[in-house]
KEVOTOR-120473 format. One record per atom (N, C-alpha, C, O): residue number from 0; atom name; x, y, z. Coordinates in steps of 0.05 Angstrom, whole numbers. Layout:
BEGIN
SITE / seq / atom / px / py / pz
SITE / NUM / CA / X / Y / Z
...
This chain:
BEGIN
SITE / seq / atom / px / py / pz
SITE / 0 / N / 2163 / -733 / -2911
SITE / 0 / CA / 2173 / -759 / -2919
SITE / 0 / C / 2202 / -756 / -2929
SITE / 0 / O / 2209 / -737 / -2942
SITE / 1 / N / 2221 / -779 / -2920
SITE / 1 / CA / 2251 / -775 / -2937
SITE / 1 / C / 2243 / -781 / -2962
SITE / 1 / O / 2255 / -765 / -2977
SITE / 2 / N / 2230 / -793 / -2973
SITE / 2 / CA / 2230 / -813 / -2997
SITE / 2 / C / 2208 / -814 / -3005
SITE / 2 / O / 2192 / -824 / -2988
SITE / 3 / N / 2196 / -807 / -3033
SITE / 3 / CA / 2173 / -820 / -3050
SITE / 3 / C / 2176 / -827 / -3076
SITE / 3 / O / 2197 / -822 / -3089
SITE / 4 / N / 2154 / -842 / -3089
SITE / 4 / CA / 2166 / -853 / -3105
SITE / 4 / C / 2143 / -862 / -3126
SITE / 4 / O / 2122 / -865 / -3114
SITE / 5 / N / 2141 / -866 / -3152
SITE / 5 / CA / 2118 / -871 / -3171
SITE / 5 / C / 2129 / -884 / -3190
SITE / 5 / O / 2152 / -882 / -3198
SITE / 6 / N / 2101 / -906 / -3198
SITE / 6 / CA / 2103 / -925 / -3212
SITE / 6 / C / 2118 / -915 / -3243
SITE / 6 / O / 2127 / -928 / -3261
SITE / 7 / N / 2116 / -893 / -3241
SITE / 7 / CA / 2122 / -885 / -3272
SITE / 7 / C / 2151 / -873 / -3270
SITE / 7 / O / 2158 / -857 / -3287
SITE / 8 / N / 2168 / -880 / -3250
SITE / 8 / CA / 2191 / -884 / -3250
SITE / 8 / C / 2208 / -852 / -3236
SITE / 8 / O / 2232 / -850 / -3235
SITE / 9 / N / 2187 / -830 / -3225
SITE / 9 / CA / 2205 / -811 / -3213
SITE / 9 / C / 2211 / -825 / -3177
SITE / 9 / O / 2198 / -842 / -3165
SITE / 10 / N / 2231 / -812 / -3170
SITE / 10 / CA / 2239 / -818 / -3147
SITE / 10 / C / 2242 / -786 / -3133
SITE / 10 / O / 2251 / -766 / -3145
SITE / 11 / N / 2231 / -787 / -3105
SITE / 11 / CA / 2238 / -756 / -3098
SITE / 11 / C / 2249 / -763 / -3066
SITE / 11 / O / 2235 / -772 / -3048
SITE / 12 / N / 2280 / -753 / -3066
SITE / 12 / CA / 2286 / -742 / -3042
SITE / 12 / C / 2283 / -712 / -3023
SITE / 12 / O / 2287 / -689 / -3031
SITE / 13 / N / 2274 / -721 / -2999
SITE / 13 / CA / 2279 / -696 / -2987
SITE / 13 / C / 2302 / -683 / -2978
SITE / 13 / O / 2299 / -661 / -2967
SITE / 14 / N / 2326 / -694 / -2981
SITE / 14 / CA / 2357 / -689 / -2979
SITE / 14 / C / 2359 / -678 / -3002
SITE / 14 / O / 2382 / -671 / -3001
SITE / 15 / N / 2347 / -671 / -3028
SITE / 15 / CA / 2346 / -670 / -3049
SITE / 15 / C / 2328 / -640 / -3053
SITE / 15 / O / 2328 / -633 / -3076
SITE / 16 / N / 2319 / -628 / -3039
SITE / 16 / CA / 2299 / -610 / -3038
SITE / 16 / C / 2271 / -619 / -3043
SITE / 16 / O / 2253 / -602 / -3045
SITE / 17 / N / 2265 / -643 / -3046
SITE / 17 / CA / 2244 / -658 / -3056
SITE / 17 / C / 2233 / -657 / -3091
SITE / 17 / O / 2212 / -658 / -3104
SITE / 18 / N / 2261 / -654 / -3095
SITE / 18 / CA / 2257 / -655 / -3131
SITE / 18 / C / 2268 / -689 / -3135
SITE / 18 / O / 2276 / -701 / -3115
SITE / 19 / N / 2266 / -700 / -3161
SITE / 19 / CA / 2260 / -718 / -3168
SITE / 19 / C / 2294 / -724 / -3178
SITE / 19 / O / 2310 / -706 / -3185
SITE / 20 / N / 2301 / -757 / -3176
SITE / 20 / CA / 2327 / -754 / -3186
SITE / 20 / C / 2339 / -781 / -3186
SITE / 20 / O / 2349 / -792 / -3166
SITE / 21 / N / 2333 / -796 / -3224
SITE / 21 / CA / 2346 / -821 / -3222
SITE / 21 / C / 2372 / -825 / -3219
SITE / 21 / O / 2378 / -849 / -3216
SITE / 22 / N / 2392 / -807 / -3218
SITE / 22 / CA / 2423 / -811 / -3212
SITE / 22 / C / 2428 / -820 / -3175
SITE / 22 / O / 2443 / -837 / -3167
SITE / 23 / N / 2411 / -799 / -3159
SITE / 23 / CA / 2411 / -816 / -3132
SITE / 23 / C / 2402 / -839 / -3132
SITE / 23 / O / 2414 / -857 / -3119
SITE / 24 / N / 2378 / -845 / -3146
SITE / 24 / CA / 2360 / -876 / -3145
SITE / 24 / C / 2383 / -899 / -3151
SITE / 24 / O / 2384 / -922 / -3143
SITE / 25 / N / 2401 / -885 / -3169
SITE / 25 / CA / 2411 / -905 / -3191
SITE / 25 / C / 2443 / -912 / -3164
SITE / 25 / O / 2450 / -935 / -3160
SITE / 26 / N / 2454 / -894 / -3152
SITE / 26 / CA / 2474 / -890 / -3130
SITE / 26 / C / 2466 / -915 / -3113
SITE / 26 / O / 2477 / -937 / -3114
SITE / 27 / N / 2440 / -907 / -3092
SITE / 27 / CA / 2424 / -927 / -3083
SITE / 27 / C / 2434 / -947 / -3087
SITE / 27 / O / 2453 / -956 / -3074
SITE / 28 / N / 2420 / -961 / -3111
SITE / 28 / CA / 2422 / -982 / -3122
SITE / 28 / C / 2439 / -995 / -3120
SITE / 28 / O / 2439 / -1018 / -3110
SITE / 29 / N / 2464 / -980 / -3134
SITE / 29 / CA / 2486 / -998 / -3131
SITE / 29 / C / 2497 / -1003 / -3112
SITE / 29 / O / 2509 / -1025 / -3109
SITE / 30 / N / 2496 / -985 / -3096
SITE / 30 / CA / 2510 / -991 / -3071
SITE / 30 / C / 2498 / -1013 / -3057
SITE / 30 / O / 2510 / -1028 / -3041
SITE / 31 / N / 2467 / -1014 / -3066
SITE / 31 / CA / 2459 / -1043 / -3050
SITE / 31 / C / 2468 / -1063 / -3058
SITE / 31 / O / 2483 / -1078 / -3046
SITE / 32 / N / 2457 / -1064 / -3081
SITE / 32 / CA / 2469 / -1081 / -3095
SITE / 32 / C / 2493 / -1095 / -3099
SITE / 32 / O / 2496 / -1118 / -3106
SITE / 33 / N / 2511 / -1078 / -3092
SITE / 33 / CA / 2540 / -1087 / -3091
SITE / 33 / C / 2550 / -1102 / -3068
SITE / 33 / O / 2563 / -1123 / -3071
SITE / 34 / N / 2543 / -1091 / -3038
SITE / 34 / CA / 2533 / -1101 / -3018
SITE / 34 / C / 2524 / -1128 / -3008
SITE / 34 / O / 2534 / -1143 / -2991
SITE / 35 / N / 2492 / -1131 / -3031
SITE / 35 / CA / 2480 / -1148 / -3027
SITE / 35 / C / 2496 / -1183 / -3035
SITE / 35 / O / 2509 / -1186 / -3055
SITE / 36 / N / 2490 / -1210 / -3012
SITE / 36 / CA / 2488 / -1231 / -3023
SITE / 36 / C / 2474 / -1250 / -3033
SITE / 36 / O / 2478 / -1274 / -3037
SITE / 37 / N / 2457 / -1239 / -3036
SITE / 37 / CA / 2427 / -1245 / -3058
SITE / 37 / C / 2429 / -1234 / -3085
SITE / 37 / O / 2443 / -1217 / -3094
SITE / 38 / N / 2407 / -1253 / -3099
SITE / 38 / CA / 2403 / -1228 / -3130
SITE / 38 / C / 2382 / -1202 / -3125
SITE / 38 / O / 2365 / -1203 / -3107
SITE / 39 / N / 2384 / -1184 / -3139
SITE / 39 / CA / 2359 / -1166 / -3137
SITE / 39 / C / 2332 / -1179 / -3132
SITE / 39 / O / 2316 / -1169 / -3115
SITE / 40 / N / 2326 / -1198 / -3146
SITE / 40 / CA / 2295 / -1207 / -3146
SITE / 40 / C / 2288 / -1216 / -3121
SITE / 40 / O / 2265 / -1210 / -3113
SITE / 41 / N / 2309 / -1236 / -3098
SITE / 41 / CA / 2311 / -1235 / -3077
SITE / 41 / C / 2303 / -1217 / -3063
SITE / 41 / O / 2283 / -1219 / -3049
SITE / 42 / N / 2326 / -1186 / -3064
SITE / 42 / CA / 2316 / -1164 / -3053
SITE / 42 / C / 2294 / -1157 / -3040
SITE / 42 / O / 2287 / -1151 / -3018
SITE / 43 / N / 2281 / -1159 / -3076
SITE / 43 / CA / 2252 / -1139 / -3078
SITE / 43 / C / 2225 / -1160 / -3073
SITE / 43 / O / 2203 / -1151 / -3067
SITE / 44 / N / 2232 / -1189 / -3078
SITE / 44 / CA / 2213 / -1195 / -3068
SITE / 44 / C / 2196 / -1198 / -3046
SITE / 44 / O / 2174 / -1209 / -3049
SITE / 45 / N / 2205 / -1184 / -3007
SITE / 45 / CA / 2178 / -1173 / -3000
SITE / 45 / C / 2164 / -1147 / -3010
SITE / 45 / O / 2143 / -1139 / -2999
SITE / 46 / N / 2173 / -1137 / -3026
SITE / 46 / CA / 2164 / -1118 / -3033
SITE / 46 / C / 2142 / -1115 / -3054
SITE / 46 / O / 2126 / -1097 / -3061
SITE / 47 / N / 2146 / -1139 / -3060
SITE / 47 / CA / 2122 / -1141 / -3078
SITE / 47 / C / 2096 / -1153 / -3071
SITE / 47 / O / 2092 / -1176 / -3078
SITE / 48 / N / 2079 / -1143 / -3059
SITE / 48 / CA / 2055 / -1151 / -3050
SITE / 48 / C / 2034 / -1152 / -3060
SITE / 48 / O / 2016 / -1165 / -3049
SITE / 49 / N / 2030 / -1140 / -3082
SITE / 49 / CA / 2017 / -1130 / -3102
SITE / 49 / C / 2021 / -1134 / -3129
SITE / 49 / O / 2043 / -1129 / -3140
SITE / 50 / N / 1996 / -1144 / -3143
SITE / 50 / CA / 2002 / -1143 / -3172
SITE / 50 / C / 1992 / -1121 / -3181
SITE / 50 / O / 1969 / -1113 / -3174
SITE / 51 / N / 2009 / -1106 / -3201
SITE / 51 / CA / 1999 / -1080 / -3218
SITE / 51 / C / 1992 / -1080 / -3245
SITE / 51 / O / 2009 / -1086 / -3262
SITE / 52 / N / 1963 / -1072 / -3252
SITE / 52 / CA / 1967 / -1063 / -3280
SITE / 52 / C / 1991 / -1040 / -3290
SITE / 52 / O / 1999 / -1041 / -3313
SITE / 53 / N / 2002 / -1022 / -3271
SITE / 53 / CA / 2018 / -1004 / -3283
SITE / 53 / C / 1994 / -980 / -3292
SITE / 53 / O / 1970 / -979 / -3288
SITE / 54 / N / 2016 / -954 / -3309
SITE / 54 / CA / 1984 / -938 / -3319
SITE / 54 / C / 1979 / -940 / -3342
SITE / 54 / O / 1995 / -942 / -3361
SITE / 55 / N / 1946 / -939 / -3345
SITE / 55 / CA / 1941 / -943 / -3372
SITE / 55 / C / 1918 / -922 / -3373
SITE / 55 / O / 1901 / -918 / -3356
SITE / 56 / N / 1920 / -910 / -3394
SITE / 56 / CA / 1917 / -881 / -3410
SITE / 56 / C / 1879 / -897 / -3424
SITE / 56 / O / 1877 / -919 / -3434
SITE / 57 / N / 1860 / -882 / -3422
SITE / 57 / CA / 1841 / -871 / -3433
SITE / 57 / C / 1833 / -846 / -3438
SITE / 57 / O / 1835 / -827 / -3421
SITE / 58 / N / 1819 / -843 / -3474
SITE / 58 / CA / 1818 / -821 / -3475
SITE / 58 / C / 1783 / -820 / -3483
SITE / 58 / O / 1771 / -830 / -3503
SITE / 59 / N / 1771 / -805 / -3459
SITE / 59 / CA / 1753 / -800 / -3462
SITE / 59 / C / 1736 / -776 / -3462
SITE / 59 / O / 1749 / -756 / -3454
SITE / 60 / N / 1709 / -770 / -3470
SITE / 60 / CA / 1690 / -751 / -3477
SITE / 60 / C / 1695 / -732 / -3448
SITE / 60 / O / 1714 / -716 / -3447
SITE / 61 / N / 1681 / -735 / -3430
SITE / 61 / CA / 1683 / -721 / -3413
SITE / 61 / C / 1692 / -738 / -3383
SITE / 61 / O / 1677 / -753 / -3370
SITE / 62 / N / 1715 / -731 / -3379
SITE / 62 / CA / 1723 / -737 / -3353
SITE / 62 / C / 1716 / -744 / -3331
SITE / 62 / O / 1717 / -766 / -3319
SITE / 63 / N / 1707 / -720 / -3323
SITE / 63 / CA / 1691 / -717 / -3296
SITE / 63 / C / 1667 / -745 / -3290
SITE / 63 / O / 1667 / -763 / -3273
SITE / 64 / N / 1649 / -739 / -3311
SITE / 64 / CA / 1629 / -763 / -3309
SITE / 64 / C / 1632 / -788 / -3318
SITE / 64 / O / 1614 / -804 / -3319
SITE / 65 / N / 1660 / -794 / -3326
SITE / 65 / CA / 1673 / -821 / -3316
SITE / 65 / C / 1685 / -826 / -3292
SITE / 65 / O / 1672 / -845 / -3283
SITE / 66 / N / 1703 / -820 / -3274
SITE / 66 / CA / 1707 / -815 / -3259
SITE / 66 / C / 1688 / -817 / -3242
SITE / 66 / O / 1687 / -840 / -3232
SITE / 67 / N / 1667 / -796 / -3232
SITE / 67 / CA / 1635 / -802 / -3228
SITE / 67 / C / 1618 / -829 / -3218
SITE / 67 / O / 1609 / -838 / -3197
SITE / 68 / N / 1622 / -840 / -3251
SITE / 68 / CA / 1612 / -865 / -3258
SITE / 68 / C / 1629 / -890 / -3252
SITE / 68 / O / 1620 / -913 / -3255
SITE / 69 / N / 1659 / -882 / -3243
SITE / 69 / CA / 1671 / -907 / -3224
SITE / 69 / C / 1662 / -903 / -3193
SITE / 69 / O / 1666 / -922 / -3178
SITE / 70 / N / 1652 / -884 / -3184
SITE / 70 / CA / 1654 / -873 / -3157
SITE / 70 / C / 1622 / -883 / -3156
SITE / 70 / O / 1618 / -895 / -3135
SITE / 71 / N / 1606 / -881 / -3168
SITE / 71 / CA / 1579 / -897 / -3159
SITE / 71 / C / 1586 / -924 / -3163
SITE / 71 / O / 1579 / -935 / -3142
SITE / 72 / N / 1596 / -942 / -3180
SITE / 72 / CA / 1600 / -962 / -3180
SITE / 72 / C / 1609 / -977 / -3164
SITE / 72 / O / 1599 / -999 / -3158
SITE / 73 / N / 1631 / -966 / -3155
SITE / 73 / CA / 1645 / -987 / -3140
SITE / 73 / C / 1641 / -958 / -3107
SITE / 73 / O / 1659 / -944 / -3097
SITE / 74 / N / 1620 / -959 / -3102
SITE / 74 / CA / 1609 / -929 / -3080
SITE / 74 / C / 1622 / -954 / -3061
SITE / 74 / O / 1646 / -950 / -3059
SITE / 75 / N / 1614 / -977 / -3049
SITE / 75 / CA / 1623 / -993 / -3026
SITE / 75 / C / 1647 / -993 / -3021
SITE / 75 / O / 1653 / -1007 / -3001
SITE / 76 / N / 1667 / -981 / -3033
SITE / 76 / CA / 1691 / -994 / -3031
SITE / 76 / C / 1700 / -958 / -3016
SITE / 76 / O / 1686 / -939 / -3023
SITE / 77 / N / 1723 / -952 / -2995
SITE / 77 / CA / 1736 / -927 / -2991
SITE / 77 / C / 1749 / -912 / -3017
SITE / 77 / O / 1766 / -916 / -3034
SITE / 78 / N / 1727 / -888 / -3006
SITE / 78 / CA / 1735 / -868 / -3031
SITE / 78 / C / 1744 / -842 / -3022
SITE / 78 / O / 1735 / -825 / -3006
SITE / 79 / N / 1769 / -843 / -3039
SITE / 79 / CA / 1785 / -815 / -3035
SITE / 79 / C / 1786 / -797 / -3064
SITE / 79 / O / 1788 / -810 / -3085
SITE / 80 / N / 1784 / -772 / -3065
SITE / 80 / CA / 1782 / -755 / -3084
SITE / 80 / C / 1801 / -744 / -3079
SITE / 80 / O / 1794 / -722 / -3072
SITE / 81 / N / 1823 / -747 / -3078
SITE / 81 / CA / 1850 / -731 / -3070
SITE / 81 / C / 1860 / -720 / -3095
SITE / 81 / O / 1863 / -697 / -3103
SITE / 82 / N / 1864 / -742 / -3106
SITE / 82 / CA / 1873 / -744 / -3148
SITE / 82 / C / 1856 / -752 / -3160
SITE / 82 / O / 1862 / -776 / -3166
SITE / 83 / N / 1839 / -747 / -3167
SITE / 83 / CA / 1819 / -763 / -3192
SITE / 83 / C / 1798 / -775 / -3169
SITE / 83 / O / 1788 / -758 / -3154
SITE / 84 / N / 1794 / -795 / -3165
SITE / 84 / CA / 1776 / -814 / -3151
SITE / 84 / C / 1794 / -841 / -3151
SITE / 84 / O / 1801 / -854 / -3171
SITE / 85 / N / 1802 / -849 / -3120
SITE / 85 / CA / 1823 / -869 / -3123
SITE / 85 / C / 1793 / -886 / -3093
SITE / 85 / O / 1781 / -874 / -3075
SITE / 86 / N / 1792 / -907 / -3100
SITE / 86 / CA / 1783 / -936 / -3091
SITE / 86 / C / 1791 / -956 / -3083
SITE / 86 / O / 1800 / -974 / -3097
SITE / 87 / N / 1791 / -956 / -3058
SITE / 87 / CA / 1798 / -976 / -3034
SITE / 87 / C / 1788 / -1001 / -3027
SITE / 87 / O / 1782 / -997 / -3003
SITE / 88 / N / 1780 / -1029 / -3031
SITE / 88 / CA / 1776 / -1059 / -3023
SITE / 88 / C / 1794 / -1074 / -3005
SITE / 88 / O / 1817 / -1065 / -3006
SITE / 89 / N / 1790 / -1093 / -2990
SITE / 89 / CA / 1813 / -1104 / -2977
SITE / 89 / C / 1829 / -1120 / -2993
SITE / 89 / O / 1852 / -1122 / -2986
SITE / 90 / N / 1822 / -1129 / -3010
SITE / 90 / CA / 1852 / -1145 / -3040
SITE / 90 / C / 1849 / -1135 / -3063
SITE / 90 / O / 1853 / -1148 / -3083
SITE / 91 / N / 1838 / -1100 / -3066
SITE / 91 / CA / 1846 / -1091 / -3096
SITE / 91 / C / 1847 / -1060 / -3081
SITE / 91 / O / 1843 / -1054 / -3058
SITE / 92 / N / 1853 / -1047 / -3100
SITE / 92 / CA / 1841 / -1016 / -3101
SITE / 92 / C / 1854 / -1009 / -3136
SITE / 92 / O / 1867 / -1022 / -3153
SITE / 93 / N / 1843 / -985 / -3136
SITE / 93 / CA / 1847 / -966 / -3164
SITE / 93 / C / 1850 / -934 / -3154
SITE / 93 / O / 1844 / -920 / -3134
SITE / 94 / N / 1865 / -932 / -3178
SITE / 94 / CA / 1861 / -894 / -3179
SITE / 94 / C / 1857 / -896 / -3210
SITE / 94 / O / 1866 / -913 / -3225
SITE / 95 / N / 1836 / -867 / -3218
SITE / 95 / CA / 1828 / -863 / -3236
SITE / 95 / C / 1831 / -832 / -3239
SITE / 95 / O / 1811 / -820 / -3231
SITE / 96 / N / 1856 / -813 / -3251
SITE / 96 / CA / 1852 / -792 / -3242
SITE / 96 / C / 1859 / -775 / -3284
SITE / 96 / O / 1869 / -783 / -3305
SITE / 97 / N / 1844 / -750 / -3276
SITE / 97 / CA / 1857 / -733 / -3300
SITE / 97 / C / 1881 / -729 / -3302
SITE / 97 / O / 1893 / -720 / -3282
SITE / 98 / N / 1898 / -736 / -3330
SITE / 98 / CA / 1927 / -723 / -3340
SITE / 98 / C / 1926 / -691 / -3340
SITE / 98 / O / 1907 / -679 / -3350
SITE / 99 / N / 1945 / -678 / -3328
SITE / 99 / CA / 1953 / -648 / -3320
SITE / 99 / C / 1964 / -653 / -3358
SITE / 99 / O / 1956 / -634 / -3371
SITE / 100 / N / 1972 / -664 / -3367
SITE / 100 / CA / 1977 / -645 / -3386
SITE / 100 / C / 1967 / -653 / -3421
SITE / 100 / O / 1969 / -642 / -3443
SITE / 101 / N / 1957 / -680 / -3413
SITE / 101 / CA / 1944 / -692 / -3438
SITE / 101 / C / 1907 / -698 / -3438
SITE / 101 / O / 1897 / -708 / -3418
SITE / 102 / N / 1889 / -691 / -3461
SITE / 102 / CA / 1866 / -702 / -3451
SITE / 102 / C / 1863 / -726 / -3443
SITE / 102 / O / 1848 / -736 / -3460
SITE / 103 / N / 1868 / -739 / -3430
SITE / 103 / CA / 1869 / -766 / -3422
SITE / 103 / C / 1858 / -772 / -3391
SITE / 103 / O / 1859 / -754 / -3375
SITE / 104 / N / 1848 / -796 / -3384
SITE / 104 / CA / 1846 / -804 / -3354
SITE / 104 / C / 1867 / -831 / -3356
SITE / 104 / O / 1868 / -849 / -3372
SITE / 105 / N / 1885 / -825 / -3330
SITE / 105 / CA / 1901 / -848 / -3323
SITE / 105 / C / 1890 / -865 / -3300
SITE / 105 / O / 1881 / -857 / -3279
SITE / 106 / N / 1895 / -895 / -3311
SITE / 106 / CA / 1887 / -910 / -3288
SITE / 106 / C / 1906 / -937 / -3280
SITE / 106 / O / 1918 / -954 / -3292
SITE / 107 / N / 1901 / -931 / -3256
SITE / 107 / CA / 1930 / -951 / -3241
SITE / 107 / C / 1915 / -971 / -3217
SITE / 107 / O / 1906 / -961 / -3196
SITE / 108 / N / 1913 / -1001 / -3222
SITE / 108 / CA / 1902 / -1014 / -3205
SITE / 108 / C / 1918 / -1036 / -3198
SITE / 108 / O / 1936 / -1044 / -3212
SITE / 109 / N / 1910 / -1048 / -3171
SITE / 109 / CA / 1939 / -1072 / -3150
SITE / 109 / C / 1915 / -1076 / -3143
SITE / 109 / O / 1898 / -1059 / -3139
SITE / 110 / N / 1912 / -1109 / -3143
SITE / 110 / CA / 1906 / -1131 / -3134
SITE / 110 / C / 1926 / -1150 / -3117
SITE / 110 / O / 1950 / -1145 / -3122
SITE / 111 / N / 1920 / -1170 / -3099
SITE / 111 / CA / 1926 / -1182 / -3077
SITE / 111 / C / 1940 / -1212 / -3094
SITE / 111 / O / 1956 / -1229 / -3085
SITE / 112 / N / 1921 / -1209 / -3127
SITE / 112 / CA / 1923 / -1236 / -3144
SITE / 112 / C / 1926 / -1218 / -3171
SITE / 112 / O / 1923 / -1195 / -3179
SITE / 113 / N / 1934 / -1242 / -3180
SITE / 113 / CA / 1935 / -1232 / -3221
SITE / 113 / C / 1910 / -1242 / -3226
SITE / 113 / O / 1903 / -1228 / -3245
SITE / 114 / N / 1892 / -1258 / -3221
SITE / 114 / CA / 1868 / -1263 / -3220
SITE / 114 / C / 1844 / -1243 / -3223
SITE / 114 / O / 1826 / -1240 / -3240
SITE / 115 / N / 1855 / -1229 / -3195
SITE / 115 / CA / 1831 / -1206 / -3179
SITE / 115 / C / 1838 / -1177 / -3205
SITE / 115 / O / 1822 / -1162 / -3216
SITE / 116 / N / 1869 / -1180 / -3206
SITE / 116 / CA / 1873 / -1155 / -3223
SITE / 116 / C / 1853 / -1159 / -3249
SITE / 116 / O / 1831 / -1148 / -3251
SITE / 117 / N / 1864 / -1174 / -3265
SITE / 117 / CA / 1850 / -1180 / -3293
SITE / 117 / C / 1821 / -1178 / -3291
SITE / 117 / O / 1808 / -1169 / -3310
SITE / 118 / N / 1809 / -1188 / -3268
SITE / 118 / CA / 1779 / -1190 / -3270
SITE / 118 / C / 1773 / -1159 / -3267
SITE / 118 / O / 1758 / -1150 / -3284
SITE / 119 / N / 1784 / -1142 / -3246
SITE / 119 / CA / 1786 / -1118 / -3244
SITE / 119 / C / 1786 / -1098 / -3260
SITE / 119 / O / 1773 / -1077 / -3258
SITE / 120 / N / 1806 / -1106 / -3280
SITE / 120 / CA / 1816 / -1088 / -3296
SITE / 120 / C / 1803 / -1090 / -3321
SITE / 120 / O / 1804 / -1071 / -3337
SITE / 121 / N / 1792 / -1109 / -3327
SITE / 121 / CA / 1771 / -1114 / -3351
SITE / 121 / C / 1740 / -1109 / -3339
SITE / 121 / O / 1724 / -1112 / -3357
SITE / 122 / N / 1725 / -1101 / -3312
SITE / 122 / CA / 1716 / -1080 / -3307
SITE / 122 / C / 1710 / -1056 / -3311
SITE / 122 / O / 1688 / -1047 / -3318
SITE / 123 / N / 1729 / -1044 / -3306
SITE / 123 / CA / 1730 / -1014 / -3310
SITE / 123 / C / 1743 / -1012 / -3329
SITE / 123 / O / 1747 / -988 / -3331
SITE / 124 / N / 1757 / -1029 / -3356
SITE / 124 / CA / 1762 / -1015 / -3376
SITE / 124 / C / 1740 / -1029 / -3389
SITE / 124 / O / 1747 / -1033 / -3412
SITE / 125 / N / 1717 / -1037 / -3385
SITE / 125 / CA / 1694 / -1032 / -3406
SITE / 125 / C / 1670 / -1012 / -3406
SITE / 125 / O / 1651 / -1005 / -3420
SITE / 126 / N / 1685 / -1007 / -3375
SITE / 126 / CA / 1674 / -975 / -3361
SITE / 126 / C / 1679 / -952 / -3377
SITE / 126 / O / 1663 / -936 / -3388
SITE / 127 / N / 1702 / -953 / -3377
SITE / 127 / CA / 1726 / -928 / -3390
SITE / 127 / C / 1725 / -930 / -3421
SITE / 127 / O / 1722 / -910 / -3433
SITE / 128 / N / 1727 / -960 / -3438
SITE / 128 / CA / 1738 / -963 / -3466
SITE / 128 / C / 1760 / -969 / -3462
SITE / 128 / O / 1775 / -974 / -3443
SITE / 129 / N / 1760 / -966 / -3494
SITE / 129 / CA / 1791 / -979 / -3499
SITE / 129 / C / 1809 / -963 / -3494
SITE / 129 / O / 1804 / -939 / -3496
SITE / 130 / N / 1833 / -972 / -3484
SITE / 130 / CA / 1854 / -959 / -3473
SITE / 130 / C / 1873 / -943 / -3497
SITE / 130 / O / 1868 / -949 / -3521
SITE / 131 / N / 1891 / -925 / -3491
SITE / 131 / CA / 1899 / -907 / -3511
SITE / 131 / C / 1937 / -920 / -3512
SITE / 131 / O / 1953 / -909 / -3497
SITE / 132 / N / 1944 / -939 / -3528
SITE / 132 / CA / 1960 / -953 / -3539
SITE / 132 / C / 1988 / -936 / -3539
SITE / 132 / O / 1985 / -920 / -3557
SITE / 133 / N / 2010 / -933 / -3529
SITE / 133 / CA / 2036 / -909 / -3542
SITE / 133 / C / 2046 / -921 / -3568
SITE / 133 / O / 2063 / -909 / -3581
């Protein structure tokens, strides 16, 4: 891939060695931007197809059998174990995966609606608990 990219704000070029780097992101930008005869929100809005919770941090007992216990639940929907257990629908999906460096499980869900999200996301966080606040 030239380009990836995560909600939690790294950007990785492969012109770059595929290390991570907001000063290119930020280059980008302006240059579009400067460019552009629209506002940003213009820009980005096909891009937004999706509503996101963003990630939100639970800290629970044992991992694995949460995780687990999203993967029987929602078993109908496409399931990938790539990172954690991430879940596929045709107007939502989730990922639910272990933090590499905190005891924590992070979870990141897009809905089609702010509707579908909220109903979603108050789901599985009464699955999970209460979320872990910064």
């Amino acid at each position: 891939a030239v380009f990836g990219g995560e909600l939690s704000g790294h950007f990785y070029y492969r012109d770059n060695f595929c290390t991570d780097s907001g000063l290119i992101t930020l280059a980008h930008m302006l240059n579009i931007v400067g460019n552009a005869k629209v506002p940003v929100s213009e820009l980005i809005k096909p891009l937004r197809r999706y509503h996101s919770s963003g990630e939100i941090n639970f800290e629970v007992e044992d991992k694995q059998t949460k995780m687990d216990e999203l993967a029987r639940r929602y078993g109908d929907g496409q399931i990938d174990h790539l990172d954690g257990v991430a879940i596929s629908f045709k107007d939502w999906w989730f990922n639910c995966r272990p933090s590499n460096t905190e005891p924590l499980l992070r979870l990141n869900v897009e809905a089609k609606t702010q509707e579908l999200l909220d109903e979603r996301l108050g789901e599985i966080e009464s699955q999970l608990g209460k979320p872990v606040r910064p």
